[in-house]
C-alpha positions in Angstrom: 76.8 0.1 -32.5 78.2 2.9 -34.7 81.3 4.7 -33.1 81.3 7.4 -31.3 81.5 10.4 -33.7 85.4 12.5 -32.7 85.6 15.7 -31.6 87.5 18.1 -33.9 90.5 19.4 -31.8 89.9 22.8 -30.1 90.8 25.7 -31.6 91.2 28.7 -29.1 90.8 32.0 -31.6 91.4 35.4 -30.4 87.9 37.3 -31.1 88.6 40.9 -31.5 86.5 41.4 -29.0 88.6 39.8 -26.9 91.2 41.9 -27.8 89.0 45.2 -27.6 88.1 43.9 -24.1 91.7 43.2 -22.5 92.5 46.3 -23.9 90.0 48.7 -22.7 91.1 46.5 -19.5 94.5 47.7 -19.3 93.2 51.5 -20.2 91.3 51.5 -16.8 93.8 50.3 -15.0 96.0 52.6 -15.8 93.9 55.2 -15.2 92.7 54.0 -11.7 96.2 54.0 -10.8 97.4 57.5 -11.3 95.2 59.2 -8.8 97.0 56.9 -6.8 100.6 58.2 -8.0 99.6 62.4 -7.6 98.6 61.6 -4.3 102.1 62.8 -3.0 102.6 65.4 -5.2 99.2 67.4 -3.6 101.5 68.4 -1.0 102.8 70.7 -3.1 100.1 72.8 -4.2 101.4 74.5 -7.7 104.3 75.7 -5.1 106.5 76.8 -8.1 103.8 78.2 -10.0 102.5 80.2 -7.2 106.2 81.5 -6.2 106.5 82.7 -10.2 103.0 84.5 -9.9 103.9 86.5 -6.8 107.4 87.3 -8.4 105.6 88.8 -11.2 103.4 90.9 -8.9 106.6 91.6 -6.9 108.0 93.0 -10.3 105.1 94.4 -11.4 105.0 96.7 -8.6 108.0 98.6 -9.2 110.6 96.1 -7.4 113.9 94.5 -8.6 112.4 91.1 -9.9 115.5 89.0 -8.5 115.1 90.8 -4.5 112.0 88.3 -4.4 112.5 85.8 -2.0 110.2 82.9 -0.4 110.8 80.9 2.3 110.6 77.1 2.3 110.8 74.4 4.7 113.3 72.0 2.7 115.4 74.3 0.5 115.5 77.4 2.6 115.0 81.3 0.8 113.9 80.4 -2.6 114.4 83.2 -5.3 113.2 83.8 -9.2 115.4 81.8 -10.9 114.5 82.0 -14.9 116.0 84.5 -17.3 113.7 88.0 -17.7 112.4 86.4 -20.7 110.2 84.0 -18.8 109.0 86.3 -16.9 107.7 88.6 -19.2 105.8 85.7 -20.6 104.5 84.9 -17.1 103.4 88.0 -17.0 100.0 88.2 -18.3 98.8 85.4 -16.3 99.4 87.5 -13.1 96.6 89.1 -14.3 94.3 86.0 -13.8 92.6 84.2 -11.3 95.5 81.8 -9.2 93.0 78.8 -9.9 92.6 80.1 -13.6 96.3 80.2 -14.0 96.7 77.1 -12.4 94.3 75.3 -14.7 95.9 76.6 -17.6 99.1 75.7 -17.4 97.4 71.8 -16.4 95.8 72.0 -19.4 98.4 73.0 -21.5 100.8 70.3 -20.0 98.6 67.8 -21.0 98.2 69.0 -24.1 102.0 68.7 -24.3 102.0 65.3 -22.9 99.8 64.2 -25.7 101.2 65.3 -28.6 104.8 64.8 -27.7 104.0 61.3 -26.8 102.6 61.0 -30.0 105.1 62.0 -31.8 107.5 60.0 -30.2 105.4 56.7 -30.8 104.1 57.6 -34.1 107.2 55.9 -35.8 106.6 52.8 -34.1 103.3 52.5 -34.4 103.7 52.2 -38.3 107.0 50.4 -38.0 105.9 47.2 -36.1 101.9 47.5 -37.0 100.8 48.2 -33.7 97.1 48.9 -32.7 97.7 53.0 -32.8 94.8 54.4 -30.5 95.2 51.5 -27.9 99.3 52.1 -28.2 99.1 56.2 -28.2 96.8 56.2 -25.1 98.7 53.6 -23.1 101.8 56.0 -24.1 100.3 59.2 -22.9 99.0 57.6 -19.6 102.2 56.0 -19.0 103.8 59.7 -19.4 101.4 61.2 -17.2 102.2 58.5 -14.4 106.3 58.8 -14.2 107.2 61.2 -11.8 108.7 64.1 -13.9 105.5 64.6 -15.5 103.1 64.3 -11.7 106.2 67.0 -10.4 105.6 69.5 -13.8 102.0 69.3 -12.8 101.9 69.5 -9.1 104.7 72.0 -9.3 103.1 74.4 -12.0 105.9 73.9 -14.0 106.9 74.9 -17.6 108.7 71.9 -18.3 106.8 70.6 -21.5 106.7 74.2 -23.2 110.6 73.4 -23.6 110.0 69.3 -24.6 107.4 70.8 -27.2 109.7 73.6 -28.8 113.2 71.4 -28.6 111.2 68.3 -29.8 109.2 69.9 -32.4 112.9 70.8 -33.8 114.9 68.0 -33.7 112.0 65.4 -34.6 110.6 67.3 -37.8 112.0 71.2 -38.5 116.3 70.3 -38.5 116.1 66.6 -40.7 113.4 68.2 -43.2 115.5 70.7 -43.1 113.2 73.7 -42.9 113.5 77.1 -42.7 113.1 77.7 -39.0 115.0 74.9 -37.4 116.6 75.7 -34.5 114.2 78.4 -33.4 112.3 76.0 -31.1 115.8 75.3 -29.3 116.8 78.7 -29.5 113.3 80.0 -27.5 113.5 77.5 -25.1 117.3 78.8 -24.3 116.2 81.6 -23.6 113.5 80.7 -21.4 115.4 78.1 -19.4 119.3 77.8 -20.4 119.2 74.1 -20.2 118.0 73.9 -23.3 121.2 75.2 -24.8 123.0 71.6 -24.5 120.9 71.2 -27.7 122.7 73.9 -29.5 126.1 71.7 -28.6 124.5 69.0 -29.8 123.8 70.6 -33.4 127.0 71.8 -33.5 128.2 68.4 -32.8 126.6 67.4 -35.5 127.3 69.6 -38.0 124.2 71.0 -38.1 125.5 74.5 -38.5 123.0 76.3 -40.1 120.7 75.4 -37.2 123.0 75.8 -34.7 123.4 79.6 -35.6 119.6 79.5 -35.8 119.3 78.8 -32.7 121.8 80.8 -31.6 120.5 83.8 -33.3 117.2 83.1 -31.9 118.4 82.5 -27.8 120.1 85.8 -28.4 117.3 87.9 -30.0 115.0 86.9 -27.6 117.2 87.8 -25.1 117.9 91.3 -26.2 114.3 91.8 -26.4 113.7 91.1 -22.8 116.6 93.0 -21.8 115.1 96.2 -23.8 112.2 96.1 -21.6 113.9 95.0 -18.3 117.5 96.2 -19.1 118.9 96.2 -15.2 117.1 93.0 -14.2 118.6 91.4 -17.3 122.5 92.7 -16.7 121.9 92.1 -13.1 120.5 88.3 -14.1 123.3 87.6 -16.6 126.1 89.0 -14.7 125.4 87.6 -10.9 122.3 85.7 -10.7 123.0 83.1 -13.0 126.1 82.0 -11.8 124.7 81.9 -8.0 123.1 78.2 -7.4 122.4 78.8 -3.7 119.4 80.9 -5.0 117.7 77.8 -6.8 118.2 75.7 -3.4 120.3 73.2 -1.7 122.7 71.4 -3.9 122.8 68.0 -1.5 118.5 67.7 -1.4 117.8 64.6 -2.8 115.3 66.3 -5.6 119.0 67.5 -7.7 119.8 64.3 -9.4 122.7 65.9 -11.4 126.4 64.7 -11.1 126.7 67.4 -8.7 123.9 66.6 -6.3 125.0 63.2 -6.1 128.7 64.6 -5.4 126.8 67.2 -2.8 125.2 64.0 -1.4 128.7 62.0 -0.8 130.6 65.1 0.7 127.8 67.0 2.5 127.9 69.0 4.7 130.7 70.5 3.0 130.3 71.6 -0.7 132.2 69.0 -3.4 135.6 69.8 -4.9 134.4 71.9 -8.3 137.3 71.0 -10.2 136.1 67.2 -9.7 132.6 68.2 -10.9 134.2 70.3 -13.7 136.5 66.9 -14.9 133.7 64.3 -14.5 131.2 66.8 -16.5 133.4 67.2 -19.4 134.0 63.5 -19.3 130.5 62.4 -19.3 129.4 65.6 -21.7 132.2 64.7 -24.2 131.2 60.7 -24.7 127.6 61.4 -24.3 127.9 64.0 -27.1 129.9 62.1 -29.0 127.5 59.2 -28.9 125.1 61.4 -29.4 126.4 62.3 -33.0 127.1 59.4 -34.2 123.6 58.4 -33.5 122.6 61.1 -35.5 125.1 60.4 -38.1 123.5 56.8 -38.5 120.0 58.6 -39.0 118.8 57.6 -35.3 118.0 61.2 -34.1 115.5 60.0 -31.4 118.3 58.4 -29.9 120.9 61.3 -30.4 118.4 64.0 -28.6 117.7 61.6 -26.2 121.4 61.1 -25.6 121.9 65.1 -25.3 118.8 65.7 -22.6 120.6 62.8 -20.6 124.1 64.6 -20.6 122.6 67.4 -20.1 120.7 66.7 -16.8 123.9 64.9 -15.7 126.3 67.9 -16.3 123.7 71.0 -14.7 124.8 71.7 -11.2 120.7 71.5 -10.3 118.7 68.9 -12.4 115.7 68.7 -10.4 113.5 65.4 -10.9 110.7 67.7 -13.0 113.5 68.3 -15.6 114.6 64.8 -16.4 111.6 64.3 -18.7 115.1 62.3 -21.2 114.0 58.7 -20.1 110.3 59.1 -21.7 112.2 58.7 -25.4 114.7 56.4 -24.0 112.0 53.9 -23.3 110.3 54.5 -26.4 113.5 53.8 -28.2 115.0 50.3 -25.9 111.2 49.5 -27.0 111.5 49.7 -30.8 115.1 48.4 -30.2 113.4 45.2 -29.0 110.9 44.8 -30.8 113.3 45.0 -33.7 115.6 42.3 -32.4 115.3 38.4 -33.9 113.7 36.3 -31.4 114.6 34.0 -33.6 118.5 33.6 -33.4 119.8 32.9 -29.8 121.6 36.7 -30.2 118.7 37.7 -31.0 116.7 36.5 -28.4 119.4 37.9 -25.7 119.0 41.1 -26.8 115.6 41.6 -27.1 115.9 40.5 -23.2 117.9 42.7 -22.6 116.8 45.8 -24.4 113.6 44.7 -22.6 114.8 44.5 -19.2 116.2 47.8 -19.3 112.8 49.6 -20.7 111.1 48.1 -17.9 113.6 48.7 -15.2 113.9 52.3 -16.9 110.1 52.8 -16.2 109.6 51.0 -13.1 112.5 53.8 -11.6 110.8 56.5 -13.1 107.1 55.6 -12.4 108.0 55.5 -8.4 110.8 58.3 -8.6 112.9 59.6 -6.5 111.0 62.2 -4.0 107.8 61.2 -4.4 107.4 58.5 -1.6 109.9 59.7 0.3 110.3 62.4 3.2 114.0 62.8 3.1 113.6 65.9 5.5 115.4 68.9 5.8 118.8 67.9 7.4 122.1 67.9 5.1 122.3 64.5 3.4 125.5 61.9 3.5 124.7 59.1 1.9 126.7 56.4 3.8 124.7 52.9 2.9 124.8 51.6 -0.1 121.5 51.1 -0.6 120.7 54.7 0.2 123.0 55.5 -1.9 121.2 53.8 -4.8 118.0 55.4 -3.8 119.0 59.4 -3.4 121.0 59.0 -6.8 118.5 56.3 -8.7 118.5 59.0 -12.0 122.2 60.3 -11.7 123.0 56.3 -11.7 120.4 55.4 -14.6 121.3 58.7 -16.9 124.9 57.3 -16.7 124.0 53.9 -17.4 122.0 55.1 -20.6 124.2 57.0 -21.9 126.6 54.5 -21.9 124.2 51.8 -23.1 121.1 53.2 -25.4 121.5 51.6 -28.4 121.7 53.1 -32.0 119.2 51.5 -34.1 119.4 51.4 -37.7 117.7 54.3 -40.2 114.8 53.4 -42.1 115.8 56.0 -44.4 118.8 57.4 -46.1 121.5 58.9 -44.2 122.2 62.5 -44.4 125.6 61.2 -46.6 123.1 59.7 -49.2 124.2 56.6 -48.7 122.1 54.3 -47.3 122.6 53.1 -43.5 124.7 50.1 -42.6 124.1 50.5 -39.0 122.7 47.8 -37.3 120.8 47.8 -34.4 123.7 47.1 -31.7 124.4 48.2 -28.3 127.1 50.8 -27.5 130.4 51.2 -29.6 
């Protein structure tokens, strides 16, 4: 009889629709989830828009703009906080429907979320030939589920105007060197302040043009506002700024700055200022300086990231909507890994690594700090350890990136004109 004829060996082939359809997959289940994740947040109910509207009206109506006060269950009397600049540019949406304002600003943060995220992955996309609509919307979903972006939202916050303005600076105006740089930075100074650890940062380095740009541009727009609201702005500048009991409770779980978590350790009774004063300069001066010399090596995502991390740190109230800093720290640990040799045993450890912390980066910052958690209205002392961990999770993780974000080699030119030596590698 003739033999059986063989079977050629199996060959399992990814069909690109197979691909299409584990992608579209993962799309849908991302999105399924982040109803899920705003759930909390509904609770508060655009609370911080809403307090900025009726400031506005408050102002509007002849009163001091900083007499404005609202009470709140958790923080107590809560006050305008923002420099008169802000609020002159709230001020035309006072004139709108609530709901219309409140759509409006959801709208625009989205519209933020999107294009920063893809600016932020655009690099990475070409670098390591990745599928660019499948990678860009798994990016923007993932920024809309961590918890800085559901507080912006829920809040009514004006978070990403600043991430657009400092980011469209640093990422494109100050390396092609354009004519502008520095104004982006310099508005959002003078809408927020916080902003202005990225004027240190151009200083540091050596970016003085811009840094004078910026400069020049924080102080221009604040002399405008002070033209039109000259007593609110002295009496802003002179008392208001320097007073943090207006902006709420220093020890509530929500300030994830070195001083909260100092408030947290000492509470009731306020922490020793000249201890917050030395361990800010410490942490400022080593994340600054790592910051630079990221920069230097023609990293920059790295060095702003660096800067948003110190500063968020150093603030005496860094409240969990304003620590949008790990977003490009995962995107960076992720083209640091990707870059690393599987091949070589160093290699391989490192791309473990850098992809253990990504993960663990968005794991903390997908389930957050305040958003599961009723952490009441009492003064906080953090005596267990694992509470501990818990109430300080982005004062522990900024400090551990800072120290540990690695610098990753330029694809281009360094600003010297030599060309980079700098090898990916982990802190200095």
């Amino acid at each position: 009889m003739p033999a059986e004829p063989i079977a050629p060996p199996s060959v399992t082939v990814d069909e690109p629709g197979g691909r299409r359809a584990r992608r579209l997959v993962t799309v849908l289940a991302l999105a399924a989830v982040l109803p899920a994740l705003y759930l909390p947040g509904l609770v508060h109910d655009f609370f911080d828009l809403k307090i900025y509207m009726r400031a506005v009206d408050w102002w509007a109506a002849g009163n001091p703009l900083y007499d404005y006060v609202q009470p709140d269950r958790v923080q107590g009397a809560l006050y305008f906080t923002y420099p008169p600049l802000s609020a002159l540019l709230l001020r035309p949406f006072a004139l709108l429907p609530l709901g219309l304002t409140i759509a409006v600003f959801t709208v625009l943060t989205g519209i933020g979320v999107v294009v920063t995220t893809r600016w932020l992955l655009a690099p990475v996309i070409a670098r390591h030939g990745l599928p660019r609509v499948f990678t860009l919307t798994v990016g923007v979903l993932l920024v809309l589920a961590v918890e800085s972006t559901r507080e912006t939202i829920t809040l009514g916050q004006i978070n990403m105007l600043l991430v657009v303005l400092i980011l469209a600076d640093l990422l494109f105006a100050v390396p092609q060197r354009r004519r502008w740089a520095g104004v982006g930075i310099g508005l959002a100074t003078a809408l927020k302040l916080f902003p202005g650890i990225f004027i240190v940062y151009l200083l540091a380095t050596r970016r003085w043009r811009d840094a004078v740009v910026a400069s020049a541009t924080a102080a221009g727009a604040t002399l405008l506002a002070a033209a039109v609201a000259p007593g609110d702005s002295w009496r802003f500048f002179t008392h208001e700024l320097w007073a943090t009991d207006r902006v709420g409770r220093t020890d509530y779980t929500g300030n994830q700055s070195l001083f909260g978590l100092l408030s947290r350790i000492t509470a009731p009774a306020e922490p020793s200022r000249a201890l917050w004063l030395a361990l800010a300069l410490l942490v400022a001066a080593y994340g600054l300086w790592r910051a630079a010399r990221a920069a230097r090596a023609g990293d920059l995502l790295t060095g702003l990231t660096l800067t948003g991390l110190v500063g968020a740190l150093v603030s005496p109230i860094t409240w969990t909507h304003h620590v949008y800093w790990f977003v490009p720290a995962v995107v960076a640990l992720t083209d640091a890994a990707l870059r690393a040799d599987p091949a070589t045993p160093a290699g391989l450890r490192r791309r473990r690594w850098l992809t253990g912390l990504a993960v663990g980066t968005g794991a903390v910052i997908v389930y957050g700090v305040v958003s599961f958690h009723d952490w009441g209205v009492a003064p906080v002392r953090t005596d267990s350890p694992g509470e501990f961990l818990v109430r300080n999770a982005y004062v522990l993780l900024s400090l551990v990136l800072v120290a540990a974000l690695p610098v990753r080699r330029s694809d281009a030119p360094a600003e010297s004109g030599e060309k980079s030596r700098q090898l990916d590698r982990s802190p200095e």
